[in-house]
C-alpha positions in Angstrom: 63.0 42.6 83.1 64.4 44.4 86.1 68.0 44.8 84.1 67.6 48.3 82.6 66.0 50.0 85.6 68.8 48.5 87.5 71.5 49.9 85.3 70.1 53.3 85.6 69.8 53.6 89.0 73.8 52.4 89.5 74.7 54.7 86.9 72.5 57.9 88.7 74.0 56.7 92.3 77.3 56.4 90.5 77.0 60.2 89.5 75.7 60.6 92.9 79.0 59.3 94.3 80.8 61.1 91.9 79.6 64.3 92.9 80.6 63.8 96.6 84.0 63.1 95.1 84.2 66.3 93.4 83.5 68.7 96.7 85.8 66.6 98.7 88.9 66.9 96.8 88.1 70.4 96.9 87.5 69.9 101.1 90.2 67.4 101.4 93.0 69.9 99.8 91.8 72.3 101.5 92.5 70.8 104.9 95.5 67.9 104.3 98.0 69.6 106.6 95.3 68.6 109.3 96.0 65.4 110.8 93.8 62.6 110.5 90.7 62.5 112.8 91.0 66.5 113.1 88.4 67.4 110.2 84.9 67.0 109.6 85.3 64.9 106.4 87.3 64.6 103.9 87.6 63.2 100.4 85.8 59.9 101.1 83.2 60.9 103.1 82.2 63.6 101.1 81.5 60.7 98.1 80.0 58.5 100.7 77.6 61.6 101.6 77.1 62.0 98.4 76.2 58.3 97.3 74.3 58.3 101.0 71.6 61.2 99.5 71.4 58.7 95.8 70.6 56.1 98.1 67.9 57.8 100.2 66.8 59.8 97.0 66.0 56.0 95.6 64.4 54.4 98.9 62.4 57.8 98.8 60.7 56.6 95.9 59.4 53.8 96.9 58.6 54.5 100.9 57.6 58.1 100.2 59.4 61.7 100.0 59.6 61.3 104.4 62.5 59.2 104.2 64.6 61.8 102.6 63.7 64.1 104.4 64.8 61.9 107.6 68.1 61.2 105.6 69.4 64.5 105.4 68.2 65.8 109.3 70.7 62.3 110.4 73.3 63.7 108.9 72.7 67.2 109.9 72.2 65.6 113.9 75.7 63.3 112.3 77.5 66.1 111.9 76.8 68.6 114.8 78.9 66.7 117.4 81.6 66.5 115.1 81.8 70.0 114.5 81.3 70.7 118.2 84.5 68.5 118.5 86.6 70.6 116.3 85.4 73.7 117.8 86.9 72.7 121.3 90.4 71.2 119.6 90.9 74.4 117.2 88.5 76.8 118.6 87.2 77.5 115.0 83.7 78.2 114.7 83.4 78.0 110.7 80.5 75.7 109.3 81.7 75.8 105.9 82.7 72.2 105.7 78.9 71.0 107.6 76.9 73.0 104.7 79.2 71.5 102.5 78.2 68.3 103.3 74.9 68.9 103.6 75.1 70.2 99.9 77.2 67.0 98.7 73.3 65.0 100.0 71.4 66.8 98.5 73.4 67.2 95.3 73.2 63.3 95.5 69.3 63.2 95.8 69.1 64.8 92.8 70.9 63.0 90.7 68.8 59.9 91.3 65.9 62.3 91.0 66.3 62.9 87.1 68.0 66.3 87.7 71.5 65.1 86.6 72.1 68.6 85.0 70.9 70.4 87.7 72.6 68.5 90.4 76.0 68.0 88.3 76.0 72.3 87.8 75.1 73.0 91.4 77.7 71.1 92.3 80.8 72.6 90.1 79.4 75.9 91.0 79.7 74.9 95.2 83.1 73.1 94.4 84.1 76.6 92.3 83.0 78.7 95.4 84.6 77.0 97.9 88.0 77.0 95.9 87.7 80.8 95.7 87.7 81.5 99.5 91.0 83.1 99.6 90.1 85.6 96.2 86.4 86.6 97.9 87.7 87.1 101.2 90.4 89.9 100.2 88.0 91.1 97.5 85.8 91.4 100.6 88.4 92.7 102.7 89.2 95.2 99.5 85.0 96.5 99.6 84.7 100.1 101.3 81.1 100.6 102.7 80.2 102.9 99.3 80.8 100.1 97.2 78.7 97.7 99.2 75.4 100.4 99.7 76.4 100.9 95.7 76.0 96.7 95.3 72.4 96.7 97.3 71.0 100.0 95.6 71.8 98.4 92.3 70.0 94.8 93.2 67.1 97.2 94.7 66.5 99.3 91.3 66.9 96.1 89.3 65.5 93.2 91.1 63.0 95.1 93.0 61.5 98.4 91.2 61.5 97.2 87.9 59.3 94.2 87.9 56.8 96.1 89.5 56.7 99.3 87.2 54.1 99.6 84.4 55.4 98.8 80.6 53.0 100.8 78.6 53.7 104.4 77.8 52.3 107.5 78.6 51.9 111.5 78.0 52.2 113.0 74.1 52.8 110.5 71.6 52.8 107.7 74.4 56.4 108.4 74.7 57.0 107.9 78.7 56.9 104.2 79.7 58.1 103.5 83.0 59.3 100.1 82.7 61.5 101.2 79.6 63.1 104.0 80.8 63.9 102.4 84.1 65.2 99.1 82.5 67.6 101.9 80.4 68.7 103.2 83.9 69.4 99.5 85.4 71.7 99.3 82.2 73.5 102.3 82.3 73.7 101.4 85.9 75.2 97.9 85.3 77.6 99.2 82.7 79.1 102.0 84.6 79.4 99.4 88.0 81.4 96.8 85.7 83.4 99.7 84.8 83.6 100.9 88.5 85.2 97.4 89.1 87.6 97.0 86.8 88.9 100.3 87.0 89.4 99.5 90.8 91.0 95.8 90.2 93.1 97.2 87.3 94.0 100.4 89.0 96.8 102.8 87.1 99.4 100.6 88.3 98.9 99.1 84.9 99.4 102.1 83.8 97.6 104.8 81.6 96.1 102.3 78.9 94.0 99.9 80.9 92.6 102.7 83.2 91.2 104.2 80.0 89.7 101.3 78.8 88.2 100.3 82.2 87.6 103.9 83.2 85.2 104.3 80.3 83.5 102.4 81.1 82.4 104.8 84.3 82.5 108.0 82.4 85.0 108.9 79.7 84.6 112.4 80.3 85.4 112.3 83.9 88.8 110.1 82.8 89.8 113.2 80.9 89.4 115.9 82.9 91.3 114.2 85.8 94.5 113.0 83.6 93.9 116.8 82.5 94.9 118.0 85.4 97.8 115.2 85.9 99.3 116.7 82.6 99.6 120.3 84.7 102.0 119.0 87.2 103.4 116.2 84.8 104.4 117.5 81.6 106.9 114.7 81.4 104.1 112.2 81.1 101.6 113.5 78.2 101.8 111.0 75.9 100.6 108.7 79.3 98.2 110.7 80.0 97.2 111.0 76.6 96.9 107.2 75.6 94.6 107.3 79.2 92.2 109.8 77.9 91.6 108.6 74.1 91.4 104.6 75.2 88.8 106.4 77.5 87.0 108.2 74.7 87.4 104.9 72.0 85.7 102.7 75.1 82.5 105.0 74.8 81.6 103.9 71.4 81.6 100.3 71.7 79.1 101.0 74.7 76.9 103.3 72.5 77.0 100.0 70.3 76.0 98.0 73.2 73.3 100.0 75.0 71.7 100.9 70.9 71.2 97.1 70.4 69.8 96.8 73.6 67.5 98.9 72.6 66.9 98.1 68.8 68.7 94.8 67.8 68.3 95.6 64.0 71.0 99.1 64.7 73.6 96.9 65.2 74.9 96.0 61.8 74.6 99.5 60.2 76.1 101.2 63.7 79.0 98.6 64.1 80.5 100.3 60.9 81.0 103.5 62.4 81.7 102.6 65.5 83.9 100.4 64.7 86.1 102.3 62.4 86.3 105.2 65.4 86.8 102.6 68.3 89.9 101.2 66.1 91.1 104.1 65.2 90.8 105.5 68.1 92.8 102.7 70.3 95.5 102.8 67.8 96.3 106.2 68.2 96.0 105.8 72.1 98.4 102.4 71.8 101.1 104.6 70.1 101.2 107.0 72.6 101.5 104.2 75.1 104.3 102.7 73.3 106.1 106.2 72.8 105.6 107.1 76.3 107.4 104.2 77.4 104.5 102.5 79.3 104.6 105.3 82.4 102.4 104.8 85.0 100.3 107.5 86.5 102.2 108.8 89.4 99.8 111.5 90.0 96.8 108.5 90.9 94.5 107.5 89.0 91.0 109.0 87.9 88.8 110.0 90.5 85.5 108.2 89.8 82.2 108.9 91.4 80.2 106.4 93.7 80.2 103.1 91.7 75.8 103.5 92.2 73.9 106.0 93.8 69.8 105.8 94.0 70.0 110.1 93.4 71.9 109.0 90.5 69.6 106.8 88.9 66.6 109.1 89.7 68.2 112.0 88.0 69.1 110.2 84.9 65.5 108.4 84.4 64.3 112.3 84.4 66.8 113.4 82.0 66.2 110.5 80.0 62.3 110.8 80.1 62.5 114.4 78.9 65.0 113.4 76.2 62.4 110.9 74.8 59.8 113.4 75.2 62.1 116.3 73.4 62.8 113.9 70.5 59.3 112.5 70.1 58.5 116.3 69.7 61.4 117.6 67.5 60.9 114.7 65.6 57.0 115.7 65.1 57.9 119.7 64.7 60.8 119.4 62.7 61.3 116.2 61.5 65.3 115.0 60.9 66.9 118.1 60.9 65.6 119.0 64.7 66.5 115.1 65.7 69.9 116.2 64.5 70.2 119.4 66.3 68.8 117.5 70.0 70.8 115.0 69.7 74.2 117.5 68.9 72.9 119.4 72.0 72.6 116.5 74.5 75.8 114.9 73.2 77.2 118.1 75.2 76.7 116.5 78.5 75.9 113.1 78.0 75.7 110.5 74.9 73.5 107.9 77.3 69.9 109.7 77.6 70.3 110.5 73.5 71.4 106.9 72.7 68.7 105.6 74.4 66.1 108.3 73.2 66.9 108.1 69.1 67.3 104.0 69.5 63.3 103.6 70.8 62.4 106.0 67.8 64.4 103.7 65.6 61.7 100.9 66.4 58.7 102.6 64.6 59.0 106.2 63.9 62.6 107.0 62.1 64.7 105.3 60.1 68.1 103.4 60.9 69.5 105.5 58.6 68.4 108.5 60.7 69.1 107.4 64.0 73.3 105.9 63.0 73.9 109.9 61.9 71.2 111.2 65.3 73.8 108.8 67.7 77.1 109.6 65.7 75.5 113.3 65.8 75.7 112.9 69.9 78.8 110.8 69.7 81.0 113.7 67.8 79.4 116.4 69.9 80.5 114.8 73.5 83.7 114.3 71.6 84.5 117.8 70.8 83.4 118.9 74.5 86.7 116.0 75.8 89.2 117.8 73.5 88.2 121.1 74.7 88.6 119.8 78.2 92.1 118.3 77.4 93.3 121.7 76.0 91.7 124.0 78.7 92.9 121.5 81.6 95.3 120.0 80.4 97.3 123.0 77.8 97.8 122.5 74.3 100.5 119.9 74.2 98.0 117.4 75.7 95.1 119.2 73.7 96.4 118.4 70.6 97.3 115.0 71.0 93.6 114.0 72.4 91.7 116.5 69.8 93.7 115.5 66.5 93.0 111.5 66.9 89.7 112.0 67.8 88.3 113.9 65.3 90.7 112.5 62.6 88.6 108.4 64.6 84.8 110.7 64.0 85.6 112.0 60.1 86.8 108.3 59.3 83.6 106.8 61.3 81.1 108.9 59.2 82.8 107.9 55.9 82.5 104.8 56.7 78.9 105.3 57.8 78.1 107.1 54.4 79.3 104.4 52.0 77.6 101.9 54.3 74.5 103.7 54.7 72.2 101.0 52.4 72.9 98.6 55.4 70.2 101.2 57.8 67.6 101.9 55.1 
């Protein structure tokens, strides 16, 4: 009678010990050159904790949720005279190892708890963390104070303001909605920190190419006016320079792609032709200037990116974003297609985000697919342009050329591609 129920709670205390065995081979590598009796615990006490919270989880059950609650404040009273030990041996004041352990108990209470997934995760995830001390310590070392106000300013627009913010719309043609636009500014946000990131962790040392790519991410248009100005004092290096600024402009269309289908799921099919064509046009054209260039890295530094986050940028960008919704709701009403077209070649000027945004949220009720792939692609070509003029009035014509040609060759392929695919937006 008593056979299954038996079974089930050795197999949940077996996971339980399992689990403890996990974080102490992490623990227990982590300290072998100590000698024995000189750490906390190692890879058998860390099962035996672990097995210890199965076992209090179970007598829990049947004397009442107190005695696991006792359980785990013994071992925490357990374990502070041991760590008060190692403190006067090695003079280290880490509790690392003592939360670990305390973590191992209660990872072990919930496996006998029916939370096998949840315990088994939790417990990777600690394992994982713990493993990566040495990366997050010189990643932390690596963080300038700009970065880390950038990191809490993000969290505070997303995780804070926008819950709170009403999501209906207001104003003329109940265009404005709070929540929208500032979810659109946590995205465009999140992109360009990503892209902050990787820039920083890929750096130019690997050379024109990747900072590009990862450069792009942050603003294309800021990429090409600095490896402009490289080209000036390093002629010797414009096909590098060159592969860096049209990676650059091939990353902004695959997040156009990304920030439309945020928006309106159904663009992506008939806006991945386009885009796609341009992107992989595009990156060839800036992989054979890598390759001729000889894969030079950019000894005049690499692009000077603005403050991975900054609240005044955020707030400036939700108003230009709110009064390109309002512009297009009104062009749209005015002048139908034709003034959509003309906005959206106007904002593309300055920035492709705010018009991306704008034409994708009229996509949902009030213009076609069909209308808003040319109104984005529109924007798209226009920022485009405004790049190749940069690389030939910063850069000189040698560098001009070899950004301009490419990328409007990538554009008149994309729009082919979007005209004989056009049945995919009606």
């Amino acid at each position: 009678m008593t056979a299954a129920p038996d079974l089930i709670h050795l197999y949940t205390l077996g996971v339980s010990l399992a689990l403890g065995l996990l974080i102490g081979l992490e623990r227990g590598w982590e300290t072998r050159e100590r000698a024995e009796g000189r750490r906390i615990a190692g890879l058998r006490t860390y099962g035996l904790i672990g097995l210890l919270g199965g076992v209090f989880a179970l007598l829990a059950q049947a004397l009442g949720a107190v005695t696991l609650g006792l359980g785990f404040l013994g071992l925490a009273v357990l374990l502070v005279p041991a760590w008060y030990r190692r403190y006067r041996v090695s003079g280290d004041l880490g509790i690392t190892s003592m939360v670990a352990a305390l973590l191992t108990f209660a990872f072990g209470a919930l496996a006998v708890l029916d939370h096998l997934f949840l315990a088994t995760a939790a417990a990777v995830i600690t394992a994982l963390l713990l493993d990566l001390k040495p990366q997050l310590h010189a990643w932390l070392r690596k963080l300038t104070p700009r970065e880390l106000n950038a990191s809490f300013e993000l969290l505070l627009i997303s995780v804070v303001l926008l819950p709170i913010l009403p999501n209906r719309g207001y104003g003329p043609w109940q265009a404005l909605n709070p929540y929208t636009i500032w979810w659109m500014v946590v995205l465009i946000a999140g992109i360009g920190f990503v892209g902050y990131f990787a820039m920083k962790i890929g750096g130019a040392r690997y050379g024109a190419l990747l900072t590009g790519i990862t450069g792009g991410l942050v603003s294309s248009t800021a990429v090409t006016l600095t490896l402009s100005r490289l080209a000036r004092t390093a002629p010797g290096q414009v096909d590098a320079l060159g592969s860096g600024i049209l990676a650059a402009c091939g990353t902004m269309f695959p997040r156009i792609l990304l920030v439309a289908t945020v928006v309106n799921p159904a663009l992506f099919l008939p806006l991945s032709v386009p885009v796609g064509i341009t992107t992989a046009l595009t990156y060839l054209a800036a992989f054979v200037l890598w390759r001729r260039a000889g894969r030079q890295a950019l000894d005049g530094g690499e692009p000077v990116l603005s403050n991975p986050f900054q609240i005044g940028m955020a707030i400036r960008f939700s108003l230009l974003l709110a009064a390109i919704l309002l512009l297009a709701e009104a062009v749209r009403a005015w002048w139908g297609n034709a003034g959509l077209y003309g906005l959206a070649a106007l904002s593309g000027l300055t920035d492709v985000d705010a018009i991306n945004i704008s034409v994708s949220r009229l996509s949902l009720a009030s213009i076609s697919r069909e209308v808003a792939v040319a109104a984005i692609f529109t924007a798209a070509t226009s920022n485009t342009v405004v790049k190749s003029l940069l690389a030939f009035y910063v850069g000189g014509a040698t560098l001009g050329w070899r950004v301009a040609l490419p990328s409007l060759l990538a554009l008149a392929m994309g729009a082919l591609g979007a005209f004989f695919t056009s049945g995919l937006a009606a």
